[in-house]
C-alpha positions in Angstrom: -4.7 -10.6 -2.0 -3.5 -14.3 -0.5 -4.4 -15.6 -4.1 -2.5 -13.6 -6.0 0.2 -14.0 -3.6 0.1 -17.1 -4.2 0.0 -17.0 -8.4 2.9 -14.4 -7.9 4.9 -16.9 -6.5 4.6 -19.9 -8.4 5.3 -17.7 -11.4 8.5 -16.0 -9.5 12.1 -18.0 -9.6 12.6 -17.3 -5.9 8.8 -18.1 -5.0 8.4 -14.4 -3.4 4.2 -13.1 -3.8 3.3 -9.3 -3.7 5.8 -7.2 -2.0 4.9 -6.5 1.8 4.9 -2.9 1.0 2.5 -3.2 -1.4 0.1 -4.8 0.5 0.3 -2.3 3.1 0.1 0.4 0.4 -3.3 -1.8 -0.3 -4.7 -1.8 3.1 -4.4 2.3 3.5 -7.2 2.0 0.4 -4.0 3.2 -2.1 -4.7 2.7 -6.1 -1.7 1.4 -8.3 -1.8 4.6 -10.7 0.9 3.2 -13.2 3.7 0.7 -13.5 7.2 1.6 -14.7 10.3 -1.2 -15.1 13.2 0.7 -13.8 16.1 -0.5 -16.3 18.7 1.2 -13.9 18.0 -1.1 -11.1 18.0 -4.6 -12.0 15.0 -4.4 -14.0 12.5 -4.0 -11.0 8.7 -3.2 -11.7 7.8 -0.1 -10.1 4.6 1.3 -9.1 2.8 4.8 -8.4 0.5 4.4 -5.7 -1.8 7.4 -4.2 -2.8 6.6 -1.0 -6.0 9.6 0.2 -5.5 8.8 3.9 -8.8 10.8 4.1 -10.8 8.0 3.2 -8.2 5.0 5.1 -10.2 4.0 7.8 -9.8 5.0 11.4 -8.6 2.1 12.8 -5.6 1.9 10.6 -4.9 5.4 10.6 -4.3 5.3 14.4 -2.5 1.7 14.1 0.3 4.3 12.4 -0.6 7.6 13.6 -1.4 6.8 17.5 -4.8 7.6 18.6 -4.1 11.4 19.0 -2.0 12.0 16.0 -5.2 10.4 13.9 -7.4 12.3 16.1 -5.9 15.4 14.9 -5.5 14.3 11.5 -9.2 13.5 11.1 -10.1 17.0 12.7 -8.1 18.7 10.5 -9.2 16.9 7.2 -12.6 17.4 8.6 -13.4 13.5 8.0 -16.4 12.0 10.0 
């Protein structure tokens, strides 16, 4: 991910790499589904991301959730 940052930003006028957001998005295990460039708003590049927090792993899911709130995520998804 640092190396495409890194491409990113030598290519980018204002030398900004992949959105924080995104990389987050990255880390849950999300999968860019599609891109869209949203004409309406400054010509941005969106992005659909799913992210299954089923298969994120634990310890991110309680980085976000707190312990018990993952706890009784993972119960109630029935993930191992």
């Amino acid at each position: 991910m640092e190396e495409l940052s890194a491409i990113i930003s030598d290519m980018e006028e204002d030398s900004k790499g992949v959105p924080v957001l995104l990389k987050q998005y990255l880390k849950l295990g999300g999968k860019l589904l599609a891109f869209n460039i949203d004409y309406n708003f400054a010509s941005v590049l969106d992005g659909l991301i799913l992210v299954d927090l089923t298969k994120t792993d634990d310890g991110i899911l309680e980085r976000y959730m707190g312990k018990e709130g993952a706890k009784k995520f993972t119960d109630f998804h029935g993930k191992q």
